[in-house]
C-alpha positions in Angstrom: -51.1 74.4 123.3 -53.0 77.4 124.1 -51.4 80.6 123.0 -52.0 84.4 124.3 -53.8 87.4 122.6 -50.8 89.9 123.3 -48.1 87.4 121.2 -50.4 86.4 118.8 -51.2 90.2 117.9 -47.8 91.0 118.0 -47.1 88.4 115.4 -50.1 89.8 113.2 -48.3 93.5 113.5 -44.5 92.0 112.5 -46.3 90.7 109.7 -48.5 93.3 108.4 -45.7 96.3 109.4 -43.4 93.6 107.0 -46.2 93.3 104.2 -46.6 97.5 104.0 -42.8 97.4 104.0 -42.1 94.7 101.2 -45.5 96.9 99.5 -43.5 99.8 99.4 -40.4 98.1 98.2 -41.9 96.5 95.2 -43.2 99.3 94.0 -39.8 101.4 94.1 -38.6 98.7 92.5 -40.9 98.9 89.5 -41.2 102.2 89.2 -38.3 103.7 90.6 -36.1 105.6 88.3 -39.2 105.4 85.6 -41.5 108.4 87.1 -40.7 111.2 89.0 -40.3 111.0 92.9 -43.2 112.2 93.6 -45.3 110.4 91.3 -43.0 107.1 92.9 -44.1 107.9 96.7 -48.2 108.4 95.1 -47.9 105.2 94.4 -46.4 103.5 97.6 -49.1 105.4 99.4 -51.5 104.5 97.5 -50.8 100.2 96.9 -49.6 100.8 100.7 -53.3 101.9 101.2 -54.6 98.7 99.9 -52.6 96.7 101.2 -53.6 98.0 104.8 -57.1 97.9 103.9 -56.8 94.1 103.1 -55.2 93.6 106.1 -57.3 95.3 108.0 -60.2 93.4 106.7 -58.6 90.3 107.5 -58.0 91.4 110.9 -62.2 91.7 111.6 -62.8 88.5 109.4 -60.4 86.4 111.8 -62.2 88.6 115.3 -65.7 88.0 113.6 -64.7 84.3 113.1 -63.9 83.5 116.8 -66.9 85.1 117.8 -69.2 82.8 116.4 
């Protein structure tokens, strides 16, 4: 069964856009209430940051996989 680009990239951004969300969540729930506010939304930026770049270099590794 042969599936298209457009749904298959809209699955990949439901799950990434779900991965930075959960991200985000996890931390608050570690740190929330421990550090200031501030200091709480550093640190969802910053493992939200990761996160993205991992994704993102999943994204080329799976592009630079077809292509060969």
């Amino acid at each position: 069964m042969k599936h298209s680009p457009l749904r298959e990239m809209l699955i990949y951004l439901v799950v990434a856009l779900s991965s930075l969300l959960l991200t985000a969540f996890v931390v608050h729930m570690f740190v929330g209430g421990l550090v200031s506010p501030e200091t709480e939304y550093l640190l969802m930026g910053v493992m939200c940051s990761v996160v993205a770049g991992v994704i993102g270099f999943m994204v080329w590794d799976v592009i630079y996989r077809r292509q060969r």
